[in-house]
C-alpha distance (Angstrom), angle and dihedral (degrees) to the residues before:
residue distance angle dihedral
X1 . . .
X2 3.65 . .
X3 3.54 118.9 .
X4 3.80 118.0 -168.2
X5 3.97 116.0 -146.6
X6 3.71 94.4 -153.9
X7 3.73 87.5 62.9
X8 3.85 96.9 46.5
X9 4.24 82.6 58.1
X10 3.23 91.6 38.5
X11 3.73 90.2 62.6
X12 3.66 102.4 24.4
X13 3.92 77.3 65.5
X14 3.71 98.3 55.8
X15 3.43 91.9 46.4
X16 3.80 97.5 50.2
X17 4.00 91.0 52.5
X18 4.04 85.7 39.9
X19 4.15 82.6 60.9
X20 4.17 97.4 43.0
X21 3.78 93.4 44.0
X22 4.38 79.9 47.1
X23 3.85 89.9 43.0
X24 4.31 83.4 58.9
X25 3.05 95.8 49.8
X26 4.16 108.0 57.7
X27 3.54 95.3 80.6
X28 3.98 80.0 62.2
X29 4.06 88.6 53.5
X30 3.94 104.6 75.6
X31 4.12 127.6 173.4
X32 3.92 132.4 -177.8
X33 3.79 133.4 -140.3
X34 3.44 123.6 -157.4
X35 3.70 133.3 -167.6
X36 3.91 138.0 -180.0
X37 3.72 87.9 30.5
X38 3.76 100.6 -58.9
X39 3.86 90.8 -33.6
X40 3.54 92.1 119.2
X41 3.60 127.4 28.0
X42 4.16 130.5 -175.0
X43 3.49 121.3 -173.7
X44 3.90 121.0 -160.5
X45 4.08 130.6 178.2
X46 4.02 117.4 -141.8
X47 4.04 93.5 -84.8
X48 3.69 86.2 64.4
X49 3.53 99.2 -115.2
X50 3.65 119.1 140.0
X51 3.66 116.7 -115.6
X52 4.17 100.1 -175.9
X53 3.37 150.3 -10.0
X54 3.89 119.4 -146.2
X55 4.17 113.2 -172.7
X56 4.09 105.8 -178.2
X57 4.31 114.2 -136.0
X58 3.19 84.2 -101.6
X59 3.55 111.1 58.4
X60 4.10 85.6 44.8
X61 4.26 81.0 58.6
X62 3.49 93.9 57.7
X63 3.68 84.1 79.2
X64 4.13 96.0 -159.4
X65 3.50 110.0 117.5
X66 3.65 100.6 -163.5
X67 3.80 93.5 52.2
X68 3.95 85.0 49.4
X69 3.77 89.0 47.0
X70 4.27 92.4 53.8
X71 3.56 91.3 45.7
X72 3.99 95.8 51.1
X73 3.71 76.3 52.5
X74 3.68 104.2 48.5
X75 3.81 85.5 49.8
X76 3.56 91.7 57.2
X77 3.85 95.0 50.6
X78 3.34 90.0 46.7
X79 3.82 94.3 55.1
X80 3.71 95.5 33.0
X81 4.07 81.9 59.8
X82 3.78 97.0 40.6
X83 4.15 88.6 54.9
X84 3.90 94.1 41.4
X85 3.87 81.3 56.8
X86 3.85 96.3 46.6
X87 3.88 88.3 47.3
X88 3.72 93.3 52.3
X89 3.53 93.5 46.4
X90 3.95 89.9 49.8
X91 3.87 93.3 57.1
X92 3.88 94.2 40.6
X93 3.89 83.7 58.1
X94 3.81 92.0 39.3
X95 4.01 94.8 44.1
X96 3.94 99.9 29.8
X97 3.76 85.0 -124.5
X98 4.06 131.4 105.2
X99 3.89 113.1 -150.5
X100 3.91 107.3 178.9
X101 3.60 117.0 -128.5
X102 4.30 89.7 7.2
X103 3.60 93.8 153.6
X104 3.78 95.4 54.9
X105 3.52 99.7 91.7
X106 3.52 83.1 63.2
């Protein structure tokens, strides 16, 4: 089996400006969590960052704190899953190859 070094560069190249022109583009790929039925909503973009936080009236008249608390934090899981997921399916489509749970190590 021959293996030609020029080639491995050649596509060790592609790939690398494949990943930078990827690396621009996750603030482009955005998910939302929601929790308590759409009482609470988080929205991130694919470098994890959040974006917004929407809390209805009537999750802010529940007036517990702690149950407001878990579901700001269910949303977040929820969209901190959802974006993992969107990333992963992004480099599948960009590499031609599915690795479960990719962004994980995030």
């Amino acid at each position: 089996m021959n293996i030609n070094p020029f080639d491995l560069l050649k596509n060790a190249k592609k790939m690398q400006e494949q990943m930078n022109s990827f690396q621009e583009r996750l603030a482009d790929i955005t998910a939302t969590g929601a929790a308590g039925g759409g009482l609470v909503e988080i929205e991130l973009n694919g470098k994890l960052e959040l974006i917004s936080v929407r809390i209805t009236p009537q999750a802010m008249e529940m007036g517990d704190t702690d149950l407001l608390q878990d579901l700001i934090m269910a949303a977040f899981n929820d969209g901190m899953a959802k974006v993992k997921d969107n990333i992963s399916s992004e480099v599948g489509a960009m590499t031609g190859i599915n690795i479960p749970g990719f962004p994980g190590a995030m």
